[in-house]
N, C-alpha and C positions, 0 to 999 in steps of 0.2 A: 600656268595661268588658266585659268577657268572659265568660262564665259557661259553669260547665262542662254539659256536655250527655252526660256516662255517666251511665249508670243506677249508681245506690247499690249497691253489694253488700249483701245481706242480714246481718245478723247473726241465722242460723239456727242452734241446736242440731241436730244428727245423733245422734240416740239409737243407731243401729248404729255409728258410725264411733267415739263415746265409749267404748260398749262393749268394741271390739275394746280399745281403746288403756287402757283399763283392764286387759283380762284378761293382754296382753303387758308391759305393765308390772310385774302381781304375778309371772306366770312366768320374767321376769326377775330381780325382785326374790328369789323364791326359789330359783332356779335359780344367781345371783350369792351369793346367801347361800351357799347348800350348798357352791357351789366354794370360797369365800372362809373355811367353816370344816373342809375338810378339804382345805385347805392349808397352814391354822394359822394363815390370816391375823387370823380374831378369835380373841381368848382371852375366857376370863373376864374380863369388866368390872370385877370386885372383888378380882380378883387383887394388881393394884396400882394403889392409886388416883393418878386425876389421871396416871401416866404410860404409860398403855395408849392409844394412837391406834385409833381402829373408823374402818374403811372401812366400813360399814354404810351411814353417813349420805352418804356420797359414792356409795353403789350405788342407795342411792334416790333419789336427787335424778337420777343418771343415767337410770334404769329411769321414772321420771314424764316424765322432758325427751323419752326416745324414745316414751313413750304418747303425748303432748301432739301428738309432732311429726306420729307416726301418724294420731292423730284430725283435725288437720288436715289434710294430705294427703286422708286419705277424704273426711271434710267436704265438702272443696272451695269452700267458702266457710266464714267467720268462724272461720277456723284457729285465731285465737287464743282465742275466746270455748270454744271444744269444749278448745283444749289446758286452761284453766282448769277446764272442765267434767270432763276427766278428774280433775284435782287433789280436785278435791272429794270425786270418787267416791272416790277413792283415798283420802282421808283420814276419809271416813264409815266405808267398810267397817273400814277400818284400826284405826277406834277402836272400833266395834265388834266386831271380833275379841278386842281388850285387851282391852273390858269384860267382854265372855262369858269369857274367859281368867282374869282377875281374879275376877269370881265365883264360876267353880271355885274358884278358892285361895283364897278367903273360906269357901265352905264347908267344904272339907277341913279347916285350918288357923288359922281363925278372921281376923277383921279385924286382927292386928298383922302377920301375915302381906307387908301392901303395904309400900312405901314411901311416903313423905311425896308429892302431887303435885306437880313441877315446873312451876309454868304457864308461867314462861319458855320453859322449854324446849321447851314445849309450843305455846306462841304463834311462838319461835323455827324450829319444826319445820316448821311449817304454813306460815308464810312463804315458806320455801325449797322447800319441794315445790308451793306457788301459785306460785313465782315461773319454775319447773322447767316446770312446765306451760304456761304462758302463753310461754315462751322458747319452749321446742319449738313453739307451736301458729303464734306468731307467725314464726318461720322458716318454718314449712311456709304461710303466706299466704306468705312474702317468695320464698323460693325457685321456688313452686308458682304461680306466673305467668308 
């Protein structure tokens, strides 16, 4: 029986390398956005329901997967664990920005103002951008040996 004899990799969090890979994921996400609406690629979402395609959700899931892969890379260890850890960030701030944003429109406008919560979509959301994260962070362990 043989036993292996390397030393474990850590699974350590990198609070600089998350960070980076959070701040490059939002200025991509926003910087994707801006292109992608003054090239006409989104429209109004309510323009026509049900057959308007948004690239939104394919720019975020791309703009977290290159955070993710980032923060691995810097990491340098438990790529994967920092790519997850960027997701988080990413989806704290995130929903924090809505609520601060939604509260504006609450006070202006009153509470009819929201729409109904989709939690689906909301559970569905979070999914793919953990899942974004943890893809890229775990490449960057796979590649980055």
């Amino acid at each position: 029986m043989r036993q292996n004899t390397s030393p474990a990799r850590p699974m350590t969090l990198r609070p600089h390398a998350i960070l980076i890979g959070v701040a490059v994921s939002y200025l991509l996400q926003v910087g994707g956005g801006y292109l992608a609406a003054t090239q006409g690629i989104v429209r109004d979402p309510g323009a026509e329901l049900g057959g308007d395609f948004s690239v939104l959700p394919i720019l975020q899931f791309g703009t977290i997967f290159i955070g993710g892969y980032l923060s691995g890379r810097l990491a340098g260890v438990a790529g994967f664990i920092n790519g997850i850890a960027v997701s988080v960030a990413f989806i704290l701030i995130w929903a924090g920005l809505n609520a601060y944003n939604e509260a504006k429109l609450v006070e202006e406008f009153g509470p009819l103002v929201l729409p109904p919560m989709n939690m689906g979509g909301i559970v569905l959301g979070d999914i793919l951008n953990l899942s974004a994260g943890a893809f890229g962070g775990w490449l960057a362990d796979r590649w980055g040996r």
